[in-house]
N, C-alpha and C positions, 0 to 999 in steps of 0.2 A: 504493500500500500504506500509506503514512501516513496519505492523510484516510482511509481506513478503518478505521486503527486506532483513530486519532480517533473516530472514531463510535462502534467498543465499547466503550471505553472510559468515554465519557460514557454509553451506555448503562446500564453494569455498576456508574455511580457514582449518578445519577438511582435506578434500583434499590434503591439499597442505602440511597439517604434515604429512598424511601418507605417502607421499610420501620422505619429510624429514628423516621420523623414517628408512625408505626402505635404504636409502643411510646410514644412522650410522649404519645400519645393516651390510650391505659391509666394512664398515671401520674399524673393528672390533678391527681390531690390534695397533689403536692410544686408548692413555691414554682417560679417560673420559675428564679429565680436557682441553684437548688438545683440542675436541671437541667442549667443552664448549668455547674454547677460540673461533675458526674457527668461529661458530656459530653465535658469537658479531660480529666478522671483517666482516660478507657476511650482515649483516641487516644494521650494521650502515655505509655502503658506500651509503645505501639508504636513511639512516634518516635524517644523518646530512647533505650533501646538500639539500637536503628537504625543512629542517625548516631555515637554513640557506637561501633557493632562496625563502621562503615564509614569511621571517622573522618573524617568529616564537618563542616569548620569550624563549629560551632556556629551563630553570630553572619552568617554569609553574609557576601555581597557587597554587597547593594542595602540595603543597612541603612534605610535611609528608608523604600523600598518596602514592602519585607519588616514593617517595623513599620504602612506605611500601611494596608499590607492585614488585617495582624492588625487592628486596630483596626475599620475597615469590619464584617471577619468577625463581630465580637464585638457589635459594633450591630445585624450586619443581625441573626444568629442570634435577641440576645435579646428584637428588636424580633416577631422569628416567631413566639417564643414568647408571648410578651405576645399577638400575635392570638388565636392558639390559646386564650386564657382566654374572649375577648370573641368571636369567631367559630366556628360550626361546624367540624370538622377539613377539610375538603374545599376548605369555601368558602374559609378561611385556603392553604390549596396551591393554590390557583388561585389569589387575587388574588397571591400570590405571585411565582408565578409569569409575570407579565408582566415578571419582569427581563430576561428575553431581548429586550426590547423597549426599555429602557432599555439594555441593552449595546450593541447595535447604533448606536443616537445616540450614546454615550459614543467609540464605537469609532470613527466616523466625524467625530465632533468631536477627539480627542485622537489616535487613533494613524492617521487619514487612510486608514479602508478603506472600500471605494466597495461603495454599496450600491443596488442596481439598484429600478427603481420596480416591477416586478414581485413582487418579495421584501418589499417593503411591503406588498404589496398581501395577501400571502401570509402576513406576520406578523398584519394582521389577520383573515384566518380563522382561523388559530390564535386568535387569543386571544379572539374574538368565540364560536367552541367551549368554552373556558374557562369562560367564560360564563354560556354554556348549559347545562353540566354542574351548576352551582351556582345561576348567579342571583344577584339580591339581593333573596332571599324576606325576610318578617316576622321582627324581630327582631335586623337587621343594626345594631350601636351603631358611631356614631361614630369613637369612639376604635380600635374593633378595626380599624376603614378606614384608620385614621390607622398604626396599627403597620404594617398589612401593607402599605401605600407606602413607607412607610420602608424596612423591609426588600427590598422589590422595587428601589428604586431604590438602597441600598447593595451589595444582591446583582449591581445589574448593572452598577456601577464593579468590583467584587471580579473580573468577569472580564477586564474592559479592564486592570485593572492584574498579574491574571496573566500575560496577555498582551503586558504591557511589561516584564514581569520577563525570560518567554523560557525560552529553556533556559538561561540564565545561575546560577537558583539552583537547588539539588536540592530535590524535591517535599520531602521528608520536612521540610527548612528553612522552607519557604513553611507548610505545616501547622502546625511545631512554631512559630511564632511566632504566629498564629492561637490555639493550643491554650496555649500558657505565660500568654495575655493573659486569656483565658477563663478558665484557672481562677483567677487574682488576682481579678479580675471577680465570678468567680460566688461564689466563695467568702468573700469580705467582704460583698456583699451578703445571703445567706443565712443570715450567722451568726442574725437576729434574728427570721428565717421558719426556721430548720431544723425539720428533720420526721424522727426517725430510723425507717428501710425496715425491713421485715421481710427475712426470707435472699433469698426471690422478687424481692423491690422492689429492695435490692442487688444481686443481678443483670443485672434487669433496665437501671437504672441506669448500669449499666456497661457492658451492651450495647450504649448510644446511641455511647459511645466507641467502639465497636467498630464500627458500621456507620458511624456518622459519620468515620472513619479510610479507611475502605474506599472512602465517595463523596468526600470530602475528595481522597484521593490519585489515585483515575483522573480527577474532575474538574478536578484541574491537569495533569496529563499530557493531556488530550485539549485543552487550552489552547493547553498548552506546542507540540502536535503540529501543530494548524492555525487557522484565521481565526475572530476571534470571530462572525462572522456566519453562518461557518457550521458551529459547534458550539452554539451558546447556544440557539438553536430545540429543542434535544433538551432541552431541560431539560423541555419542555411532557410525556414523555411520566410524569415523577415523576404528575402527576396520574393520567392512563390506570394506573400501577400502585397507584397511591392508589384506585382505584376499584377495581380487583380484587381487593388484600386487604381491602376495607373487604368486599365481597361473600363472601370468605370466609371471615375471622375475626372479623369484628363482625356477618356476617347483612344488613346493608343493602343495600338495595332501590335500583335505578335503572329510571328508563324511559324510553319512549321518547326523550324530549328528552334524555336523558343519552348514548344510544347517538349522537345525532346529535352533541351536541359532541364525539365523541371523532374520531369522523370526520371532521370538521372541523382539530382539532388534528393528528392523523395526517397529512390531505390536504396542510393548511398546510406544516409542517417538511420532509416526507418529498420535497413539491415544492421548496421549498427549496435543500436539500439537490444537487436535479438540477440545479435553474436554476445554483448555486453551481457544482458540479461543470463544468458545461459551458460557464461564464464560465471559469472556471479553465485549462480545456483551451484556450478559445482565443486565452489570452492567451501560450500557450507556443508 
C-alpha cells in the first residue's frame, strides 16, 4: 500500500507541473526572474500558515540539507525557465526531463541503491521516446541545451537529496525553504526587468504558486514514501500531460512519431515500475 501511494502521489504532483509549465507558457512576456518570484509568493501563502497552525519548527532538523536542497530547487527551477525563453515549450519538458536519469546515478553513487541492468535498459526507452516526441528539429540554440542540463541534472540530485532527508523533515519545511530562497532570488533579480500584470496576469501568476505547491508537496511525499529508482521514472509522464493540454488548450498538433514516443515513455516507467516491484518482493 505505500509504493502505491507513492505512485499517486507523484502522479497527482507531475500533473499538477504540467499544468504549471502550461500557464509560464502563456506568460511568456514576464522576465524569468519575475516568474520565479510569483512562483514563491502562490506556495508560500500555503506553507507558512501551515507550519505556522501546525506548529511546525520552522528552521527543521537537517539544516544543511534543507538549505542544500533549496538552493538546487532555485537553480534547477530558474535554469527551466531560462530554456523555456530559448527552447520550444515541449522540447524544454522533455530534455528536462531526463533527470530521472541522472537521479538514479546520483542514487546509486551516494545513497547505495542497486539498480538492475534491465531498468537501464528501460530508462533508455523512456527517454529515447522523449525524444521522439520533440526531437532536435531546426532552430534548437545552444545555450537553451545548456539550461535544460542544468536543470535536469540539478533536478535529479533535488531527489536523491529528498530522499536522504527521509521522513525526518515535514514536507511543508523541505518546500518552504525551497520557496523562502526563491523568492529572495526572484525578487532582487526582477526589480530591473519588472513588468507590472494586468488582474488576468496576477492571477495567473499566482497560480504557478499554486500548482507549483501542489506538485512541490506530493513530489516529496512520494520520495519520502519509497526508492528513488523507482519513483523518479514517473516524472516522464509530466511530458505525456504536457502533450494533452498543449492539444487542448493551445490547439497543437502531434503525429505519428509523437504517439510512438509516448508509448515508448509509458512502456519504459510502467515496466519499470514491475521489474522494481518484483525485485522488491523478492528481497522480502
Amino acid at each position: 500500500m505505500k509504493n502505491n501511494s507513492a505512485i499517486y502521489y507523484m502522479i497527482f504532483s507531475v500533473l499538477a507541473f504540467a499544468i504549471m509549465n502550461s500557464v509560464v507558457k502563456y506568460l511568456h512576456g514576464f522576465s524569468v526572474y519575475q516568474i520565479v518570484f510569483f512562483r514563491a509568493i502562490g506556495t508560500l501563502l500555503f506553507t507558512v500558515p501551515l507550519i505556522l497552525k501546525k506548529r511546525i519548527p520552522i528552521f527543521g532538523n537537517n539544516k544543511k540539507l534543507l538549505l542544500f536542497r533549496g538552493v538546487l530547487g532555485v537553480f534547477s527551477l530558474t535554469c527551466f525557465f531560462q530554456t523555456i525563453q530559448y527552447l520550444p515549450m515541449g522540447t524544454a519538458v522533455s530534455l528536462r526531463y531526463t533527470s530521472p536519469i541522472f537521479a538514479v546515478i546520483f542514487a546509486a553513487i551516494f545513497l547505495k541503491e542497486s539498480i538492475q541492468l534491465v531498468q537501464w535498459f528501460l530508462f533508455g526507452i523512456a527517454f529515447v521516446g522523449v525524444l521522439i516526441i520533440k526531437g532536435f528539429g531546426a532552430g534548437i540554440q545552444p545555450i537553451g541545451l545548456l539550461f535544460a542540463f542544468l536543470s535536469a541534472v540539478s533536478l535529479g540530485l533535488i531527489f536523491v537529496v529528498i530522499r536522504k532527508i527521509g521522513t525526518t523533515e515535514n514536507p511543508f519545511i523541505i518546500i518552504n525553504y525551497f520557496m523562502v530562497l526563491a523568492l529572495i532570488f526572484g525578487g532582487v533579480l526582477s526589480i530591473n526587468t519588472w513588468s507590472n500584470p494586468d488582474f488576468l496576469e496576477f492571477l495567473l501568476l499566482l497560480s504557478l504558486g499554486v500548482f507549483g505547491y501542489v506538485g512541490q508537496l506530493y513530489m516529496t511525499k512520494a520520495f519520502q514514501a519509497n526508492e528513488t529508482n523507482a519513483i523518479a521514472p514517473l516524472k516522464y509522464l509530466e511530458v505525456v500531460f504536457t502533450i494533452i493540454i498543449g492539444v487542448s488548450w493551445f490547439g497543437e498538433i502531434y503525429n505519428g512519431w509523437t504517439l510512438l514516443g509516448v508509448f515508448l515513455i509509458l512502456l519504459g516507467l510502467f515496466y519499470n515500475l514491475f521489474v522494481n516491484k518484483k525485485s522488491s518482493a523478492g528481497k522480502k
